[in-house]
N, C-alpha and C positions, 0 to 999 in steps of 0.2 A: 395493732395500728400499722398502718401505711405511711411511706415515703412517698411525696409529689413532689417532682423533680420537673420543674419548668423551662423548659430553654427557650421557652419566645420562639420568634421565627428567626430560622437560621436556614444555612444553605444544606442541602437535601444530605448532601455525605458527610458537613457535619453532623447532624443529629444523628446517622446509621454510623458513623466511629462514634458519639458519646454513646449509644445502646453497647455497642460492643467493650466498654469501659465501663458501663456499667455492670455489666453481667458478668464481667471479669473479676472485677472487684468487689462483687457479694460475697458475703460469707455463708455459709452454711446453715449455720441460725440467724442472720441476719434479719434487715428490715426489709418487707416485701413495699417494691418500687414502682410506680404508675407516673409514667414518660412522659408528657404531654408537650408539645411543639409544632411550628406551622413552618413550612418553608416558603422562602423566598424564589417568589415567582413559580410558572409552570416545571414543574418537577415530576420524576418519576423512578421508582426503585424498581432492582432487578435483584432475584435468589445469588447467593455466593455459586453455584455452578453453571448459571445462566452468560452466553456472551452474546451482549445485548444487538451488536450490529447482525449475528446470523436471523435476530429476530425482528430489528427496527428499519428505515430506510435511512442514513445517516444524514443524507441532504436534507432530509424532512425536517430530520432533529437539531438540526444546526439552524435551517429556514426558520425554526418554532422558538429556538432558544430555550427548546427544552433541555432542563439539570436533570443527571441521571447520578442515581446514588447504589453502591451496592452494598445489600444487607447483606451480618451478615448468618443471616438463616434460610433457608432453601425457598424453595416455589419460584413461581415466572414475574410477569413483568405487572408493576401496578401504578397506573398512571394519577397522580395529585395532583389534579387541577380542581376538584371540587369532591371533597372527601375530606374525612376527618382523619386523621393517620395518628397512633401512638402505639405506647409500648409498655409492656407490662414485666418485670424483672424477680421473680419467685425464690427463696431459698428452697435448700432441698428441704429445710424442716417446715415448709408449708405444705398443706393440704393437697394445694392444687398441683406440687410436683411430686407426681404418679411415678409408680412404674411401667406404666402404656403411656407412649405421648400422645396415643390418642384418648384417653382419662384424660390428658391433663388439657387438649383444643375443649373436651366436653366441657371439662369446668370452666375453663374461662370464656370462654364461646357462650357458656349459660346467661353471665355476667352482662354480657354483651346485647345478647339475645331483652333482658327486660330491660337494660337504659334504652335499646332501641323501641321498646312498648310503650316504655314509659314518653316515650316522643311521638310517636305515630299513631299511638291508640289503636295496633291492630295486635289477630294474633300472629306470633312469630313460631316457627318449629325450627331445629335443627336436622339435617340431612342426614338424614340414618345409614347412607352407604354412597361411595364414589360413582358421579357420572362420568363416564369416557367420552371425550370431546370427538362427535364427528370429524371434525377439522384438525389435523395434529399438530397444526401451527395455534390451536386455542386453546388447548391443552398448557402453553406457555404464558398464559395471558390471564390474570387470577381471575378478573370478575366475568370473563366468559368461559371457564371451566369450577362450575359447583364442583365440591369435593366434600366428603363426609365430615359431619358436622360443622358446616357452614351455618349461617345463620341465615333465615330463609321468611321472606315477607311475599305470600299468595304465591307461592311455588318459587320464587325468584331468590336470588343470590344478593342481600344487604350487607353483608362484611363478608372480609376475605382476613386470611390470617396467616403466617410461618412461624417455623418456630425452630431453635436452636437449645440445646440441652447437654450443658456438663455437668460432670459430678457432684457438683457444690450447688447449681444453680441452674433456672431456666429460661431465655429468652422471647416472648411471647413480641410479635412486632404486627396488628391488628389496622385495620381502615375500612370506615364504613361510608357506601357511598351516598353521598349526597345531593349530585347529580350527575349527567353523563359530559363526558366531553364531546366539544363540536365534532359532527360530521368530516368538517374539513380539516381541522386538526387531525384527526385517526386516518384522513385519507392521505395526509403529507407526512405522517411517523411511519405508518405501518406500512410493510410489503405488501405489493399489489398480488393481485390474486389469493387471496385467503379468507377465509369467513370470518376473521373473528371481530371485524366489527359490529356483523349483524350478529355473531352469537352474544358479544358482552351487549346488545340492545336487548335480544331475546332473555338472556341470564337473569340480568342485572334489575335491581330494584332501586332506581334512585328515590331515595326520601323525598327531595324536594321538586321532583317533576323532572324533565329534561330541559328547563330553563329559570334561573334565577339568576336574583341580585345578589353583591355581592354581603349586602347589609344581610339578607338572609341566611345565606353563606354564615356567616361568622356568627348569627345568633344561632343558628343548629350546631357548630362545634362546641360552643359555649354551654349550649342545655344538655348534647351529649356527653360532653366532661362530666358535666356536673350528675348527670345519673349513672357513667362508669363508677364516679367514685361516693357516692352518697346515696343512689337509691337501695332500694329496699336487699337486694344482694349484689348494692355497691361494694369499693373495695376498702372503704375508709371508714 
């Protein structure tokens, strides 16, 4: 059996310190934990070795009022304005924590892979080996650098995922997107001259198109919840 651990919406670095509390505080054999939370307002997390002004335009982000949070598990920069974001917390006496941590993206990445089928009705694959981001400033930017075993809708990139791993337990911090952010918004966060806004357009698979309501919004988190942790290799 699984623990759901609900925190509501909260603000962006609350929820990446409660992951960090949580995966602290697992035991070994412990109960495996699936994190679900929504933050308050436009939000975005950056990897523990990421420093996000060498990557962001800081006027932009302060013009946006965007909340930046840092996990804390490695990769680049992933922006929540229209995405599902949560977190999966593993003892080491579960299955899914391998001694490859790339075994243990496969398993849960799998997970992922059919609640995202079981919404879309398409087929999904996983990336069977690392793209190199033309651009090396996209390389910093999850959903416009696919990286092995991403979850992958008609060649494109639908979750992105990090991941942090000590001896007792493993951190798994997942977001699947659901649509894209505005044009104009990526043109007031991000440094000018760099691709990666048309690479995360070219990348990126949003579920629900490149424009929705927000009612639809919140019914896609709610069906993806619900088949992370109830479908057929749900986690509950």
């Amino acid at each position: 059996m699984w623990e759901v651990v609900d925190s509501g919406q909260v603000a962006v670095q609350e929820a990446m310190d409660r992951d960090l509390q949580l995966l602290h505080s697992m035991e070994p054999t412990g109960t495996p934990i699936f994190h679900s939370y929504d933050f308050l307002g436009d939000s975005a997390t950056f990897g523990y070795f990421i420093k996000p002004f060498t990557l962001l335009n800081e006027e932009g982000v302060a013009k946006r009022q965007l909340s930046l949070g840092k996990r804390a598990t490695g990769g680049g920069i992933i922006f929540h304005l229209c995405d599902l974001a949560f977190s999966i917390i593993l003892p080491k006496s579960h299955e899914g924590y391998m001694d490859s941590v790339i075994d243990s993206y496969k398993y849960i990445n799998a997970i992922v892979a059919e609640a995202v089928t079981q919404f879309v009705g398409k087929d999904l694959q996983l990336l069977g080996e690392k793209v190199a981001p033309k651009d090396s400033a996209c390389g910093h930017f999850c959903m416009a650098n696919p990286t092995i075993y991403d979850v992958l809708v008609d060649g494109k990139k639908v979750a992105g995922s990090a991941m942090r791993r000590l001896k007792n337990a493993l951190l798994y911090q997942g977001s699947i997107t659901l649509s894209v952010p505005p044009a104009d918004f990526l043109e007031d966060v991000l440094l000018p001259n760099t691709e990666v806004a048309s690479s995360m357009k070219a990348n990126s698979y949003p579920l629900l198109g490149e424009d929705c309501t927000s009612r639809q919004l919140q019914d896609a988190k709610n069906a993806l919840r619900d088949g992370l942790q109830y479908g057929s290799k749900g986690l509950v």
